[in-house]
SEKE-57245 format. One line per 2 residues: number of its first residue (from 1); for each residue x, y, z of C-alpha. Coordinates in nm, 3 decimals. Example, Ala and Ser with C-alpha at 12.3 -4.5 7.8 and 13.67 -1.06 7.14 Angstrom:
BEGIN
1 = 1.230:-0.450:0.780 ~ 1.367:-0.106:0.714
//
This chain:
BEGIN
1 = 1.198:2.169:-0.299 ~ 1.113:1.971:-0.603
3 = 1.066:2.062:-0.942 ~ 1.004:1.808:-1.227
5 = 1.016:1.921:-1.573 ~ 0.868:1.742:-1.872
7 = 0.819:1.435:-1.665 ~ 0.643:1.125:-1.869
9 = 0.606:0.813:-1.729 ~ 0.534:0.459:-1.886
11 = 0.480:0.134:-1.794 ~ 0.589:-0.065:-2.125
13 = 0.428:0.055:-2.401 ~ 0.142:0.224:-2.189
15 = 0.168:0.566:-2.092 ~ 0.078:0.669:-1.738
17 = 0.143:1.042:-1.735 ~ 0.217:1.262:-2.056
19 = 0.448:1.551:-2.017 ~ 0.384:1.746:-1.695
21 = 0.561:2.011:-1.488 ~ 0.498:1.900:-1.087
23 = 0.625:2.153:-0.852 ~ 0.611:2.121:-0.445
25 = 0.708:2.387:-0.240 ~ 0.715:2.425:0.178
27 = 0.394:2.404:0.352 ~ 0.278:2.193:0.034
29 = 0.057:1.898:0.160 ~ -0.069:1.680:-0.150
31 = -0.267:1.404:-0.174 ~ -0.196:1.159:-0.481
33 = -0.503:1.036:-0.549 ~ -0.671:0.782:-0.870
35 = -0.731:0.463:-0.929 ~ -0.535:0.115:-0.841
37 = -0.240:0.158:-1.091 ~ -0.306:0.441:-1.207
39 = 0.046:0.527:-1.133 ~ 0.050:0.707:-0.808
41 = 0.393:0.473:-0.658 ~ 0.576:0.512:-0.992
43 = 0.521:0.893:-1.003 ~ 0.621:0.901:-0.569
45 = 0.924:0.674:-0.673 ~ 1.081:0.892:-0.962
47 = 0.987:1.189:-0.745 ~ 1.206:1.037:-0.483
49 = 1.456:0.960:-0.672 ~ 1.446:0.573:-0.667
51 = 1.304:0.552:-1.031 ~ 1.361:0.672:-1.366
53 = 1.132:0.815:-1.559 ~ 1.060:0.788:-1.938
55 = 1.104:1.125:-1.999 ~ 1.216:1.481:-1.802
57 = 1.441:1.561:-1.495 ~ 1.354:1.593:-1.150
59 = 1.539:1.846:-0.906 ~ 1.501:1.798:-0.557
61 = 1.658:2.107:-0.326 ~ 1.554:1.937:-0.018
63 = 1.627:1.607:0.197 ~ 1.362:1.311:0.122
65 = 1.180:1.104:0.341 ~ 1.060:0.814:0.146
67 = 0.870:0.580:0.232 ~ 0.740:0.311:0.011
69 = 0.453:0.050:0.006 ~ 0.677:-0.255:0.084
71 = 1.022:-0.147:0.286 ~ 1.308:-0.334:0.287
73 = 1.629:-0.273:0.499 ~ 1.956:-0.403:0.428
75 = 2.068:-0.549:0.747 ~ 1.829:-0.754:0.914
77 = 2.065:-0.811:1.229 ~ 1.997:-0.435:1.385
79 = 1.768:-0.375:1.602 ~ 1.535:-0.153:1.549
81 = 1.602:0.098:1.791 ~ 1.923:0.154:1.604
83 = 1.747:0.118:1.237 ~ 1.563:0.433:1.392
85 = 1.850:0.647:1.514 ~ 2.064:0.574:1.168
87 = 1.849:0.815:1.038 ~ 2.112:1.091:1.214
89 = 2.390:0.829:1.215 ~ 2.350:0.853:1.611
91 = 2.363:0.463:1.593 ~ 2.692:0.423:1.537
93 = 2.796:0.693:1.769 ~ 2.642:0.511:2.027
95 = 2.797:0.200:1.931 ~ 3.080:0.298:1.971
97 = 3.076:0.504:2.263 ~ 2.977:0.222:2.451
99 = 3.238:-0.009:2.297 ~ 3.480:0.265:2.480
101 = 3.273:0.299:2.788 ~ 3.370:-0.089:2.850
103 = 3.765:-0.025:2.756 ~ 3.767:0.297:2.961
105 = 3.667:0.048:3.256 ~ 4.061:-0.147:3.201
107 = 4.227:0.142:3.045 ~ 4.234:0.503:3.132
109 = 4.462:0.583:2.866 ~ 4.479:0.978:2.701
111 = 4.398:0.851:2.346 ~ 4.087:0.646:2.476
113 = 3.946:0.944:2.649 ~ 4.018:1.178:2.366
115 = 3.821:0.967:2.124 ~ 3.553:0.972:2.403
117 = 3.529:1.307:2.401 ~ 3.523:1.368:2.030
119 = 3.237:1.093:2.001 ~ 3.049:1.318:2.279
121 = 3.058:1.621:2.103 ~ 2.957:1.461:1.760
123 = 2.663:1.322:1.963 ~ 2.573:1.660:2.123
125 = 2.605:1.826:1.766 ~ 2.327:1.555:1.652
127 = 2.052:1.676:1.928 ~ 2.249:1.381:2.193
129 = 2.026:1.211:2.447 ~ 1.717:1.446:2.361
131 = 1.748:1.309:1.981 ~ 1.675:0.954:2.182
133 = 1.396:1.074:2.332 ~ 1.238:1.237:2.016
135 = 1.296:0.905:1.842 ~ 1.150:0.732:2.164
137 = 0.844:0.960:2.163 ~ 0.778:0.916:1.780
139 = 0.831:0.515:1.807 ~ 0.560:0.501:2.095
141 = 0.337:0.728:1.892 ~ 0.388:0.467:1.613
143 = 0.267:0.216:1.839 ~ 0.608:0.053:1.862
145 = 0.717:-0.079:2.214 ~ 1.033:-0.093:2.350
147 = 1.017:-0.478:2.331 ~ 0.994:-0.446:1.954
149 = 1.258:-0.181:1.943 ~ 1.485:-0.420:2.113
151 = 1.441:-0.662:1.873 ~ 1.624:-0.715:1.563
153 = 1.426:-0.637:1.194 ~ 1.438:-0.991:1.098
155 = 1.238:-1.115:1.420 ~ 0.991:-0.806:1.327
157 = 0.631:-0.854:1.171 ~ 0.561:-0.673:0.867
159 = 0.351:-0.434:1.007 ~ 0.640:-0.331:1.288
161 = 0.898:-0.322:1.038 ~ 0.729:-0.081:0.838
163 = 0.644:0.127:1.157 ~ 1.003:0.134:1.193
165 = 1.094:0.278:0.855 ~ 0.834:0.548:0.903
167 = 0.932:0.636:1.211 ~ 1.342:0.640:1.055
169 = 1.129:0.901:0.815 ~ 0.994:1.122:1.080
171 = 1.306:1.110:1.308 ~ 1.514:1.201:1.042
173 = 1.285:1.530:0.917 ~ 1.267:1.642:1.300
175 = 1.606:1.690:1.253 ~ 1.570:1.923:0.973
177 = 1.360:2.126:1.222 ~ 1.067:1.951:1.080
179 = 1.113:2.116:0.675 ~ 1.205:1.816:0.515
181 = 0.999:1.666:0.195 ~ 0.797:1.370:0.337
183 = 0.661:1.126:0.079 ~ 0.468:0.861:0.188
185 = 0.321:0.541:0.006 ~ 0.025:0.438:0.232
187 = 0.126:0.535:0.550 ~ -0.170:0.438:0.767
189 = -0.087:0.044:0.700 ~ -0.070:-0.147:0.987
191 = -0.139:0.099:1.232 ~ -0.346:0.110:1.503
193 = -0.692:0.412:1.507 ~ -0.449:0.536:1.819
195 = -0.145:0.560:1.595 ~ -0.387:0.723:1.255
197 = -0.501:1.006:1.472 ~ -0.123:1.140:1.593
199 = 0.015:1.087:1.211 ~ -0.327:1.259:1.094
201 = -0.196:1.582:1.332 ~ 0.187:1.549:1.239
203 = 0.081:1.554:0.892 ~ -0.130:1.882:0.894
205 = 0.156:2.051:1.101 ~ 0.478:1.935:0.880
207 = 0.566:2.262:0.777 ~ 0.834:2.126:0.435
209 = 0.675:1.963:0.207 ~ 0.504:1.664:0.179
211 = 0.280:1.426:-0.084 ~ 0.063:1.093:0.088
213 = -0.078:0.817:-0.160 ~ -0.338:0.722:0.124
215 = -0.708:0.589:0.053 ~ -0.756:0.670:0.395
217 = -1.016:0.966:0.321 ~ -0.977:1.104:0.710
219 = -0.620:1.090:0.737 ~ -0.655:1.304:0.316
221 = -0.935:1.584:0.484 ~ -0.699:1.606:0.770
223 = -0.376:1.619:0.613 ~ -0.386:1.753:0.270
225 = -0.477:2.145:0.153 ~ -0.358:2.049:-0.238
227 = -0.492:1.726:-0.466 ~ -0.334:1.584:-0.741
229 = -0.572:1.364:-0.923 ~ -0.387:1.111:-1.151
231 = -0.622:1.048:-1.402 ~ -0.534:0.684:-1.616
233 = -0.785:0.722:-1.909 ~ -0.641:1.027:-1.989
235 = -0.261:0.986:-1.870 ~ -0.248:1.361:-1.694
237 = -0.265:1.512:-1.399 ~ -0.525:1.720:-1.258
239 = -0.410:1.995:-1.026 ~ -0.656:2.107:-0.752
241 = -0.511:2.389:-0.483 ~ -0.748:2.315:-0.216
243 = -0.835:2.034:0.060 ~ -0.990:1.726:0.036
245 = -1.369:1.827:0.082 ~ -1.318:2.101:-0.102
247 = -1.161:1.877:-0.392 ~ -1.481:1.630:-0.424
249 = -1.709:1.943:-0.445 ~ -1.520:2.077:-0.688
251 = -1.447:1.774:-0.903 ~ -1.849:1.706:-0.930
253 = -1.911:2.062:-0.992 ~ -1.672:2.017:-1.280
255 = -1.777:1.687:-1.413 ~ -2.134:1.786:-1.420
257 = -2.049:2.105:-1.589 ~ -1.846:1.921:-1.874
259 = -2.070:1.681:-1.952 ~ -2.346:2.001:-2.007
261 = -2.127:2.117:-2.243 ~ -2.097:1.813:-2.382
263 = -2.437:1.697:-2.394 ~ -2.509:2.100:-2.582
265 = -2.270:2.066:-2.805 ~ -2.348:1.745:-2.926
267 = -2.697:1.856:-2.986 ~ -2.578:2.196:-3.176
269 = -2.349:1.974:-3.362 ~ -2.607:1.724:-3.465
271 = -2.858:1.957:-3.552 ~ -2.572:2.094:-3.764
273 = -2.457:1.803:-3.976 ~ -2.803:1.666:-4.012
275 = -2.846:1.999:-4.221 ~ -2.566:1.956:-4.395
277 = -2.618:1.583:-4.547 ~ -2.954:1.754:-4.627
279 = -2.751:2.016:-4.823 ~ -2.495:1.791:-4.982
281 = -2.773:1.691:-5.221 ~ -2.724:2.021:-5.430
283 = -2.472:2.081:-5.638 ~ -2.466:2.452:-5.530
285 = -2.492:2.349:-5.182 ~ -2.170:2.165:-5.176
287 = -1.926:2.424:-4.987 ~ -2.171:2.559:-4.772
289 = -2.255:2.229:-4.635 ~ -1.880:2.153:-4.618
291 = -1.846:2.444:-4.367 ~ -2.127:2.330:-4.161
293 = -1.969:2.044:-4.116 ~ -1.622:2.191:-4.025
295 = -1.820:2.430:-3.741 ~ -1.980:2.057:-3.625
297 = -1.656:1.959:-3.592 ~ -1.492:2.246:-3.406
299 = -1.768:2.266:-3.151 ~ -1.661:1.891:-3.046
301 = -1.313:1.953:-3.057 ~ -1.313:2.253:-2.845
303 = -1.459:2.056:-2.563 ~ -1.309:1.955:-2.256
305 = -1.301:1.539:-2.222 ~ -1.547:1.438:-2.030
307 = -1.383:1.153:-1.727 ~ -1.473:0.777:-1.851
309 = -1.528:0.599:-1.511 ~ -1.256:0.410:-1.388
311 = -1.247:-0.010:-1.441 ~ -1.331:-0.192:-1.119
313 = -1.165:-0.533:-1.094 ~ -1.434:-0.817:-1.057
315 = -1.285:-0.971:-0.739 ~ -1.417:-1.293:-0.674
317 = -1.231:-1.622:-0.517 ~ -1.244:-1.982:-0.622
319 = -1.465:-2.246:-0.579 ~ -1.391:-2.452:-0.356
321 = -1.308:-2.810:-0.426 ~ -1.450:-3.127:-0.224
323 = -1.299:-3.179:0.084 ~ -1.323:-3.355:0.424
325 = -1.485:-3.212:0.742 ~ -1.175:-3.110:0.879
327 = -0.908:-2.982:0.614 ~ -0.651:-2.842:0.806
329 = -0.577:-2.884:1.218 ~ -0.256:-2.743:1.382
331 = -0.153:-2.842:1.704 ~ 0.028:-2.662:1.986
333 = 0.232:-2.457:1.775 ~ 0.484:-2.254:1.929
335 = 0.774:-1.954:1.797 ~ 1.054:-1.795:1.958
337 = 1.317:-1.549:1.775 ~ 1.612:-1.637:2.040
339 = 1.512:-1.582:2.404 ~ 1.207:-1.403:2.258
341 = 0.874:-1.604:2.281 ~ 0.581:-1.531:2.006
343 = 0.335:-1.738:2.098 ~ 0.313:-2.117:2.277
345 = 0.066:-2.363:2.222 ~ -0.161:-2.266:1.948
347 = -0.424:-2.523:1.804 ~ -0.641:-2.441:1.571
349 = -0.892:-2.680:1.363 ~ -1.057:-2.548:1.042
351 = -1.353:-2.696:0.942 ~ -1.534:-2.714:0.607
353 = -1.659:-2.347:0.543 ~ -1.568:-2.242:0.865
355 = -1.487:-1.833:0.904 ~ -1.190:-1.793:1.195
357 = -1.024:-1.435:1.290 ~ -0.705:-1.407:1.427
359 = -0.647:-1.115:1.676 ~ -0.395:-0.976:1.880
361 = -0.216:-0.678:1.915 ~ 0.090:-0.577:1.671
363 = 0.348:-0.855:1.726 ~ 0.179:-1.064:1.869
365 = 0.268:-1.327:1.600 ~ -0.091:-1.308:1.388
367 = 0.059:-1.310:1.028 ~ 0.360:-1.578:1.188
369 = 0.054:-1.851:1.242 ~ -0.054:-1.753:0.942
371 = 0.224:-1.855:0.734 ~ 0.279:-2.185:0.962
373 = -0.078:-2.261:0.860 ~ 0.060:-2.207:0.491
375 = 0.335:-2.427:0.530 ~ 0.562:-2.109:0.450
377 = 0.716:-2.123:0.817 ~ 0.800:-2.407:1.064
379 = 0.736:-2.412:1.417 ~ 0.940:-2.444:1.703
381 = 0.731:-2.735:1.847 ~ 0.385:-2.876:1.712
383 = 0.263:-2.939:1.374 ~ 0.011:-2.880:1.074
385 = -0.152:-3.129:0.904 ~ -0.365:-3.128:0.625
387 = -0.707:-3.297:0.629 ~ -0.880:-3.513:0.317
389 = -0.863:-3.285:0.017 ~ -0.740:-3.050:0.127
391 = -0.607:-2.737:-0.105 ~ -0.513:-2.417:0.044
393 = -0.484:-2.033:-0.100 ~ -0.219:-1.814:0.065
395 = -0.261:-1.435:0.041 ~ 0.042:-1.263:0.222
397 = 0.053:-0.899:0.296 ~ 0.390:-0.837:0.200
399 = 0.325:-1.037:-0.174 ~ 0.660:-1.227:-0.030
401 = 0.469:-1.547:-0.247 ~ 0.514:-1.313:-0.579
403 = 0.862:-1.418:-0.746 ~ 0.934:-1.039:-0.884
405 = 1.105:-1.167:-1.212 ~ 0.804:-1.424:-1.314
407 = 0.546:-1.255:-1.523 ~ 0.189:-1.198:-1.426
409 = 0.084:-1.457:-1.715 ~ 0.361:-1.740:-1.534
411 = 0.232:-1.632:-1.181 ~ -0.094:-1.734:-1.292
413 = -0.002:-2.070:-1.499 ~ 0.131:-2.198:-1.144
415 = -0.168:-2.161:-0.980 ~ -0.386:-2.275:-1.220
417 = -0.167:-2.547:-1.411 ~ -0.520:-2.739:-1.465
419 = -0.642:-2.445:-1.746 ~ -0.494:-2.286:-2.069
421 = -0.382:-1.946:-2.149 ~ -0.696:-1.802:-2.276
423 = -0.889:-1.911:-1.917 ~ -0.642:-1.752:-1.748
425 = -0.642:-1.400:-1.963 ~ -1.006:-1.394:-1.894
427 = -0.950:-1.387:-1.535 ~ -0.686:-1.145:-1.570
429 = -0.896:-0.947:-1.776 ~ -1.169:-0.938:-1.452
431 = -0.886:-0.815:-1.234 ~ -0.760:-0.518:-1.496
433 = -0.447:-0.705:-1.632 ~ -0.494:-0.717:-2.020
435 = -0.269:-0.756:-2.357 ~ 0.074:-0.718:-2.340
437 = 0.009:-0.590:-1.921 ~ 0.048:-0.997:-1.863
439 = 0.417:-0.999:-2.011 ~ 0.520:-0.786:-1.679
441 = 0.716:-0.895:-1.452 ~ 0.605:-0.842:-1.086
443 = 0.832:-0.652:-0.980 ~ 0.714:-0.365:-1.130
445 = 0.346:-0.351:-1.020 ~ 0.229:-0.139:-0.792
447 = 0.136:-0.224:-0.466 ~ -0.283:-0.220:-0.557
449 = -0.185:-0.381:-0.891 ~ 0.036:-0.665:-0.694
451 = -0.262:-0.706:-0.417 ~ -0.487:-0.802:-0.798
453 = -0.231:-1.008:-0.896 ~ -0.202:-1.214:-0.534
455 = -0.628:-1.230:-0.550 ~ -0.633:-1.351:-0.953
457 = -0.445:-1.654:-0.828 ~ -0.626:-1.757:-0.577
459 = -0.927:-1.778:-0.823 ~ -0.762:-2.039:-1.040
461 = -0.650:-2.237:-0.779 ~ -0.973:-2.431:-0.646
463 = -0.871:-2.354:-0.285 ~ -1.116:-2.470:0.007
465 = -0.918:-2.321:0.273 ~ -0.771:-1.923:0.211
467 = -0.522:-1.768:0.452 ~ -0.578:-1.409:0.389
469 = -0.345:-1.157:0.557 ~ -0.461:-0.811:0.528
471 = -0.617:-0.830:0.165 ~ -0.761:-0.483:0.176
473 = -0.421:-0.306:0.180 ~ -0.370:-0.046:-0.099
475 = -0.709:-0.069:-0.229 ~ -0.846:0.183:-0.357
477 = -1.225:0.240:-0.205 ~ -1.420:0.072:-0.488
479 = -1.162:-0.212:-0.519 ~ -1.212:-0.258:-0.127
481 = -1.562:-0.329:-0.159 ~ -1.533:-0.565:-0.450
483 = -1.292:-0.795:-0.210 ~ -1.533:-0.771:0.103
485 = -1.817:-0.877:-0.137 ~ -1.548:-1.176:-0.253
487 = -1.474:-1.275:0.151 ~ -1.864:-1.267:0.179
489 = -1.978:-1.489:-0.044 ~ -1.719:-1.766:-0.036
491 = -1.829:-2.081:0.092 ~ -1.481:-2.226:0.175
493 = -1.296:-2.182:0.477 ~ -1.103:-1.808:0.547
495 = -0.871:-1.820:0.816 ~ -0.823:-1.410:0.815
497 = -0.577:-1.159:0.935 ~ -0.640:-0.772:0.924
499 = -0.658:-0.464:1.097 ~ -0.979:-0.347:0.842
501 = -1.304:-0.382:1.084 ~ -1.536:-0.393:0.781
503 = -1.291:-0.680:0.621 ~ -1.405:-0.887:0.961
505 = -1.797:-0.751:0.936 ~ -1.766:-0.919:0.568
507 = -1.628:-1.241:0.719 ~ -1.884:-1.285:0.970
509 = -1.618:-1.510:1.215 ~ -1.772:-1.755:1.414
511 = -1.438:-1.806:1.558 ~ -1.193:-1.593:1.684
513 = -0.843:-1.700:1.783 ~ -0.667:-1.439:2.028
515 = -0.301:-1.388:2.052 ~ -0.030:-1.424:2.193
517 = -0.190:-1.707:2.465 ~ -0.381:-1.906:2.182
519 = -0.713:-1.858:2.328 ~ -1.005:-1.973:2.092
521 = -1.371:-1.796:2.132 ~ -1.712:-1.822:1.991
523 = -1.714:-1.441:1.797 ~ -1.886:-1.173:1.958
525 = -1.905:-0.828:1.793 ~ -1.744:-0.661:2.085
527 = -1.397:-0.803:1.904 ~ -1.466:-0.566:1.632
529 = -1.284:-0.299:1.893 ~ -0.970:-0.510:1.881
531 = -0.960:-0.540:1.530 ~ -0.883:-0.141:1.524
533 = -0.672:-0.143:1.787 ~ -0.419:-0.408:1.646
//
């Protein structure tokens, strides 16, 4: 289904994966696991064909179902019903079916019903009106209602528009009688625990082939019976044939046993050269201790490397410059996307230090406040004004704020126009971005290595208030914790969006603003249920 041959991968001058052959055949189900940028979306990309890599050739046998970390469609004016059935090309059967239904009304003529006819059978041929209720049932399994279906992509959240392109995915492989090659970029974000558990159970039944980037370890010991680790200190690719429990037993039983060998060999091999400097002092020692030497050597260099342990980024977020009590108030703030209505009259004040969650179902316009609260979007009616002092830190879960042709060093000399170079390489260097890896442009991060970026510039910008929508996304577990430790300790404001429970439990809210109706409350832990299901 695919077979890559010699494949080497690179990011500049740095080499993510050395020549490897990566093979995935039907009923495969792999998990892509390692660290944040490791290299796990450029490996899924050139697998799928939408990169190149340094080295090698990739042949592919089968049709692909790709979905990235960050989707973007072309046309922003369909709906998404129809983004959906494109994935057969029903859509524009449809289209134009009904375009004929209306002339067929005023004209009966032959050549109208003939094309009629020939755009039925084409429809039949594609699975017809049960193909719209396959696509139907997936959609509502996704958690997408018909309301959102109805609506075009552009009027979508980012969350529903990437529910749309995986269901496109999944529509599109049940019409390959479910054999297709699925690979997926961090399915499970933005959906609901509801949503998780059915694509936990497609998953373990797709019968074609399939490889998940996920640090969603449920959704990995459901889903997966194969592991490839992707290992960045040593640029290679560890091969496991077995599931995901099976996978962390077996990678401890290995680690311990290597660094065994390791520690007995280094203790033959000392014990060997110490009696060889002792024999280099005779003459007629010379070559013998020479050999010694040479077996000290070959004991080392016939052992496996033992695993260095990954960097963790030292996430931490600004402090907060002096403001008033109140640095940021918004007043009956309303949206509509044409005849559809958001949300109406929202107010919100944020106080010094003050922790506020915002709630609400998919849709219901959470990360749209958000970026009127930024400044980033403008209301249909009310306003945002910013207290004394104010100075606010955007995070957006799309990384929409990153320009994809600035560099990470330029990125950073924007926020934090107030310090030099070398400050600002030391913060990089806490968040994993070193030497020439500040020269990169943006655009070709991954989406863990983008979320660092978005966090390093908050830190250099002195913000009091952060808007923080879904910050845990595409971390890996480690990374996670480092950013709930980060919202913990802050002693600014955090107005916070996200569908992560424990993200909230780190906040500690004692406000939480519901949507769509605007409703403020005084937080209470039974919330915490409609954090998972939004």
């Amino acid at each position: 289904m695919i077979t890559a041959t010699g494949l080497e991968l690179r990011a500049g001058s740095r080499i993510l994966l050395s020549p490897v052959t990566l093979r995935v055949q039907p009923g495969d189900r792999i998990g892509l696991v390692g660290r944040n940028g490791a290299g796990k979306t450029t490996t899924l990309k050139v697998l799928a064909g939408e990169g190149t890599p340094h080295a090698g050739t990739v042949e592919r046998t089968s049709e692909i179902g790709y979905l990235p970390q960050d989707p973007r469609t072309g046309d922003l004016n369909v709906t998404g019903r129809d983004r959906v059935l494109s994935a057969r090309g029903l859509d524009a059967i449809l289209a134009e079916m009904q375009k004929l239904e209306i002339e067929l009304e005023e004209s009966a003529e032959e050549k109208l019903i003939q094309r009629y006819g020939q755009l039925e059978d084409r429809f039949s041929a594609l699975g017809g009106y049960g193909a719209e209720a396959e696509a139907a049932r997936i959609c509502a399994n996704l958690g997408l209602p018909d309301r959102a279906l109805a609506q075009t992509i552009g009027t979508l959240s980012g969350g529903q528009r990437r529910r749309i392109e995986l269901a496109r995915i999944l529509f599109a492989n049940s019409g390959q009688n479910g054999k297709g090659i699925l690979l997926l970029d961090e399915p499970t974000n933005h959906l609901d625990q509801d949503s998780i558990a059915w694509l936990r159970g497609y998953m373990a039944q797709h019968k074609g082939g399939l490889i998940v980037i996920s640090h969603d370890v449920e959704l990995l010991d459901a889903a997966v019976n194969k592991v490839w680790y992707l290992d960045a200190n040593r640029s290679v690719v560890d091969m496991y044939n077995m599931g995901w429990k099976t996978y962390l037993e077996a990678r401890e039983t290995d680690e311990r046993r290597r660094r065994r060998e390791r520690a007995n060999a280094e203790k033959k091999a000392g014990a060997l050269m110490a009696q060889a400097d002792k024999m280099r002092a005779k003459a007629t020692k010379t070559v013998a201790a020479q050999n010694m030497a040479r077996r000290a050597e070959k004991l080392l260099g016939g052992l496996e490397e033992v695993r260095t342990s990954d960097k963790v980024a030292k996430v931490r977020f600004p402090s907060p410059a002096p403001c008033g009590k109140t640095p940021l108030t918004a007043s009956e703030l309303s949206k509509s996307y044409g005849s559809l209505e958001i949300f109406t009259d929202v107010s919100v004040a944020v106080d010094r230090g003050s922790r506020v969650a915002i709630l609400g179902l998919n849709g219901a316009g959470k990360t749209t406040l958000l970026r009127m609260l930024g400044g980033l979007l403008k209301p249909d009616t009310g306003e945002v004004r910013a207290g004394h002092g104010l100075r606010l830190g955007y995070y957006a879960q799309e990384h929409e704020t990153l320009d994809v042709d600035r560099t990470i060093l330029e990125h950073m000399r924007s926020a934090g126009s107030e310090q030099t170079d070398t400050e600002l390489r030391k913060i990089l260097g806490a968040f994993l971005f070193s030497g020439d890896d500040v020269d990169k442009p943006a655009g070709v991060l991954s989406g863990g290595e983008k979320t660092r970026l978005a966090l390093a510039t908050l830190v250099c910008s002195g913000a009091n208030v952060l808007l923080l929508d879904e910050p845990t996304n595409n971390l890996d577990p480690i990374s996670r914790e480092q950013v709930l430790d980060a919202i913990a300790n802050y002693p600014g404001a955090i107005v916070l969006v996200t569908h992560d429970a424990g993200a909230v439990q780190a906040l500690k809210p004692d406000r939480a603003i519901l949507l769509p109706d605007g409703d403020e409350d005084a937080w209470s832990d039974d919330l915490l249920e409609l954090v998972e299901l939004a």
